[in-house]
N, C-alpha and C positions, 0 to 999 in steps of 0.2 A: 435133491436137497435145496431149500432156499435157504439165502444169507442176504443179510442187510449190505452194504459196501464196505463198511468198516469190519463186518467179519468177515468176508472175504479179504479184505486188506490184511487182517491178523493171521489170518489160517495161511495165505500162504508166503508172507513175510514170516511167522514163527517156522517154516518149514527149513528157513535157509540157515546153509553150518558157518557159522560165526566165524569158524579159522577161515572158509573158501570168503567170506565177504570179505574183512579183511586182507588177504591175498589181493583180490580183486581192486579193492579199494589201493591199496598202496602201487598197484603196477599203474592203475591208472593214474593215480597221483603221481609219481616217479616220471610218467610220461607225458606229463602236461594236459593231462584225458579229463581232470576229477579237481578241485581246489582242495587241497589239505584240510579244512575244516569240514567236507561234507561227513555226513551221517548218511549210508550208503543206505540201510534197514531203511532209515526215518523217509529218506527219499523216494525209496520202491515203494512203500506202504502210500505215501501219497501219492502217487502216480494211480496203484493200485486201484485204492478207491475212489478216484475220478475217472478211471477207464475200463476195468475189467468188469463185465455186465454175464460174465459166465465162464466158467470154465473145468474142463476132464479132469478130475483129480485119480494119475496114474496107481497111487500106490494106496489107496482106499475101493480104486473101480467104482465111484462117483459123479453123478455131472453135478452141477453144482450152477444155479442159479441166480442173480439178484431178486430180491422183491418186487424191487419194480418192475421186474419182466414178467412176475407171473402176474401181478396183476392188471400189465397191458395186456397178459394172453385171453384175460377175461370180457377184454372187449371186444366186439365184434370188429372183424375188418384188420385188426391189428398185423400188418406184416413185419414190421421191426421185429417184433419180440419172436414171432416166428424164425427168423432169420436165424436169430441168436442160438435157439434149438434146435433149427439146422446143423448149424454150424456143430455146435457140440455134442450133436448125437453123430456125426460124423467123426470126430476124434473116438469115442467109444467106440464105432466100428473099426476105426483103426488098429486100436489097443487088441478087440475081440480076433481083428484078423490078423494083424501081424506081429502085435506086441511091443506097444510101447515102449521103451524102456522108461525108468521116475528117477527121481534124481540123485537116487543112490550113484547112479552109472557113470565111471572116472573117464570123464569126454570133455576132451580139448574145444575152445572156444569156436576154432572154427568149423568144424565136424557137428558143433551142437546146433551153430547157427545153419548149417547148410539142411540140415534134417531139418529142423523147425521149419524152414522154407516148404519143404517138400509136403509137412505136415499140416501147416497153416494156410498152404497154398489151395492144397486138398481138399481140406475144408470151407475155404472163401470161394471157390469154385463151384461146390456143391450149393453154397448158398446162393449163390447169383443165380445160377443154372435156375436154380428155386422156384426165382425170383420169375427167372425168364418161363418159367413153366407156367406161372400163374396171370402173366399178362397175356399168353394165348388164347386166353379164355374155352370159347366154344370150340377148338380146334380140337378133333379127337388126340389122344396126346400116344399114339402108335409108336412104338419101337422105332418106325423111320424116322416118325416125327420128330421123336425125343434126340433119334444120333442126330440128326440134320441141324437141331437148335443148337445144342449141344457144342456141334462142332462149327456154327457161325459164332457163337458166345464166346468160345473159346480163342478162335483165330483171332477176333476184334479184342479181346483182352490181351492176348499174346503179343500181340503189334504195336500197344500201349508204351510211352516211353515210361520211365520210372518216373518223371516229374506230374505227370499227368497222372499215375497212378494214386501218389504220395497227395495229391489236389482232394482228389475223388476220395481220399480214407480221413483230410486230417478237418477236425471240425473249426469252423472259426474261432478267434477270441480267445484270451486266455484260459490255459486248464494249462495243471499241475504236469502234466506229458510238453505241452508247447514251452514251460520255464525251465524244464529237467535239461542238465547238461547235454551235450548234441550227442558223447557215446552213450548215453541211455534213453533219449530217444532214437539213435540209429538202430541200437538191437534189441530195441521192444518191435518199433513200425516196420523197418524195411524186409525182414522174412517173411511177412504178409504178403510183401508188394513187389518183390521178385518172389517170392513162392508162386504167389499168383501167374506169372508172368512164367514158369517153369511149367507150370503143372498143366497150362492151357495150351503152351505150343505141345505136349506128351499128347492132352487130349485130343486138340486139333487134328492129328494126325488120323485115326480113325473116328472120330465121332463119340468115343464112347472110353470107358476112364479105364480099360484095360494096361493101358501103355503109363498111366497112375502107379496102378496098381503094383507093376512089375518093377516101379523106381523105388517100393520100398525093398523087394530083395535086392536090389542092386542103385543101393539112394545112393546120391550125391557126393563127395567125402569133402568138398569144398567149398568155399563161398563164392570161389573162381565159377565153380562149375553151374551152382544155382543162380547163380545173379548173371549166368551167360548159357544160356540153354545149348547153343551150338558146342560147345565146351565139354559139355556134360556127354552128349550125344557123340562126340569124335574121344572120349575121355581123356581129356587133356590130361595129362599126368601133374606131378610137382615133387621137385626136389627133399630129398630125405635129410632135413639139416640137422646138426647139432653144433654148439657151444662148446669147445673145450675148456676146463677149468684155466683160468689166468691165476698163477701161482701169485704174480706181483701185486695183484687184489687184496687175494686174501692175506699176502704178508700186510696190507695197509688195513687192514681189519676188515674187509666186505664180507658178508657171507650170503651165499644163494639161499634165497628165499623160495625164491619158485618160476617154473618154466611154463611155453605153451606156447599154442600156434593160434594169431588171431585172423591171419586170414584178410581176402579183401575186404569185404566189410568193412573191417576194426582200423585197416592199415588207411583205407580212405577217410578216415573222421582223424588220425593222427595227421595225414598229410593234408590236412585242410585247416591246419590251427592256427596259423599265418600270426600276426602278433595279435588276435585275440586275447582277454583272459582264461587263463585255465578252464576247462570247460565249455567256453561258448566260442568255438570256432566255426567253420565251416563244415561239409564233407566233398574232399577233392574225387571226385570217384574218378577223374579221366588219368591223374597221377597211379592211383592205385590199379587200375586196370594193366595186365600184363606180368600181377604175383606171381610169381612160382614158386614158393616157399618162404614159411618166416618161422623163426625162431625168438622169441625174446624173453629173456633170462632178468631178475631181477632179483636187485642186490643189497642190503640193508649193513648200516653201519650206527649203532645207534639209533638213534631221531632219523637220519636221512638215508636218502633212495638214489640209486642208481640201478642203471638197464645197458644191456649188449643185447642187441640185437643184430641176430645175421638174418640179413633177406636175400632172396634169389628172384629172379625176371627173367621175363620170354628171351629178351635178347642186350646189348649195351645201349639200347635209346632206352628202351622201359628203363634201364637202372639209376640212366643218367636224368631220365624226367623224376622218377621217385628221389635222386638225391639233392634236385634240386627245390621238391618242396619241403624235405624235412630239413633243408638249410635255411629256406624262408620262415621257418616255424623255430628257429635258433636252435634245430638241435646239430651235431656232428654228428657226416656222415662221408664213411671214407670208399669212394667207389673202384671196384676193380673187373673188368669184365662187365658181367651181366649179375653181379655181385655188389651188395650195399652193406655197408656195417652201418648202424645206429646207433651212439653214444648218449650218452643223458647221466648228468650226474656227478661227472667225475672232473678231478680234476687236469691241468694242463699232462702232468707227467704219470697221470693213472691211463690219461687218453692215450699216450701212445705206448705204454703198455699194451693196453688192451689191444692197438693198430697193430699191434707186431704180433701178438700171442694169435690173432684171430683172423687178419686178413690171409694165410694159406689155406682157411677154410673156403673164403671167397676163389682166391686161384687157384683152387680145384678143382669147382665146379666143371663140368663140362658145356663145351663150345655151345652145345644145342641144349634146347629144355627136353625134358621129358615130353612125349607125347602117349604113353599109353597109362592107366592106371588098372588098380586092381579094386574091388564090387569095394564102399565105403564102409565104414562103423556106423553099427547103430547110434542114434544119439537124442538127447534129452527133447523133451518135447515141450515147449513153454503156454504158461497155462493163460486162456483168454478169454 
């Protein structure tokens, strides 16, 4: 199917459920993620039609084109646009061989970002590899040939730091992606760019996308684990948290709005907001490195937002680095162990409610993190 930009922009900003954006919108707002005035729809559709040039549509079994890509494919020589249908006759095989899931599928943020890594990865690998096929030229392109490239392409990408990657994907000058608040350009770009960086050390290993293949029956369930391949590969485990209700909340009228695990990814753009405005902060990845679990629960009263967040860490330096950036960022956070609570919202004497109702979840935890886990959830596949 081809679409102009702007229909692709409508098709798949019409697709999103208005309660889940919402949601979304207010947790980030609550968190200092989002400015209370954004239009979260009006933001993604612009994003949308400035960057996405193609994309699998799960729950039709569609690829789906820009115009301008088919009629670059009409000129000779054109490898961009070939790229492009690379790339997404690639997610269709993925769909055909292990089944996609669309976005019906009730998958926690960070479970959705770790999959899209693995799936975006997959596919930006394929293209390159493509890529690398075609500058061989005259070289017979032999099964040896192909593992041997294959698995140089893949080591050299795998060895890439993420800032070098992030260089290599983001085009100069302003576009509607480079002004978009930093947590929605962090989880539009970076599951490209550590997918990439997952899917080439799997490849590397033998030459050939078997060891790919075998991470979608047993994908990632983390953003820990994709955004740190050695992680994935020893399967770091992570803490099974939950939030107990705070009765003294809800006598002050709070009521739970909604739960979810964001994961590093998400927790590195929150510990990076330093005295930014809302939105346009940093991403601390070095603070976020060393999650072992998060929970964060969010709370409406009225007009206004509040968040409890309990997180867990490898050990008491990880908790005590992570509480020292979301202190820099003016939120409260009370550290205990290798345990962090995250307050946002409340007032002096709702805060230590909450500090009393919730920190024996913190000293709980056990001395050691988890190190083993069990094969991930399937999870949403984002379209590109």
């Amino acid at each position: 199917t081809v679409q102009t930009a702007e229909a692709i922009a409508t098709t798949l900003t019409a697709d999103l459920d208005a309660e889940d954006l919402e949601e979304t919108r207010f947790v980030y707002v609550t968190l200092g993620l989002l400015d209370a005035a954004t239009d979260v729809r009006a933001l993604l559709a612009s994003v949308v039609a400035d960057q996405v040039v193609g994309y699998y549509d799960t729950e039709r079994d569609r690829l789906v084109v820009r115009d301008a890509v088919l009629s670059a494919l009409r000129r000779p020589g054109e490898g961009e646009a070939q790229m492009v249908l690379v790339h997404e006759l690639v997610h269709a095989l993925q769909d055909q061989h292990f089944g996609l899931p669309d976005e019906d599928d009730d998958l926690e943020s960070d479970a959705a970002n770790a999959f899209r890594g693995l799936a975006e990865g997959d596919a930006t690998l394929a293209m390159v590899f493509r890529g690398a096929l075609r500058s061989v030229g005259s070289v017979p392109t032999t099964s040896a040939v192909r593992r041997a490239l294959l698995a140089r392409v893949a080591t050299r990408l795998g060895q890439l730091e993420t800032d070098t990657l992030l260089a290599s994907f983001t085009a100069p000058g302003q576009t509607a992606l480079s002004e978009a608040p930093t947590i929605l350009r962090t989880t539009l770009v970076m599951p490209y760019l550590y997918g990439l960086r997952f899917v080439s050390r799997l490849a590397a290993t033998r030459g050939d996308f078997a060891a790919v293949d075998g991470a979608y029956r047993r994908p990632p369930r983390t953003t820990e684990q994709g955004m740190h391949p050695m992680r994935y590969l020893r399967r770091e485990g992570a803490d099974a948290l939950e939030v107990p209700v705070v009765p003294a909340l809800r006598d002050e009228g709070w009521e739970e709005v909604t739960e979810d695990t964001l994961g590093e990814l998400e927790l590195g753009v929150f510990l990076g907001r330093g005295a930014a405005p809302p939105g346009r902060g940093g991403v601390d990845r070095a603070a976020a490195v060393g999650g072992c679990g998060d929970r964060p629960r969010g709370l409406r009263r009225g007009d206004a937002g509040a968040a409890l967040w309990v997180t867990s860490w490898d050990d008491a330096g990880e908790a005590r680095e992570a509480a020292e950036a979301a202190r820099a960022g003016g939120t409260v956070a009370l550290l205990r162990g290798r345990g962090v609570l995250l307050l946002a919202g409340l007032s002096a004497a709702e805060q230590a409610a909450a500090e009393t109702a919730l920190a024996p979840v913190l000293e709980a935890l056990p001395a050691r993190a988890p190190r083993g886990s069990s094969p991930g959830p399937r999870a949403s596949l984002g379209a590109r």
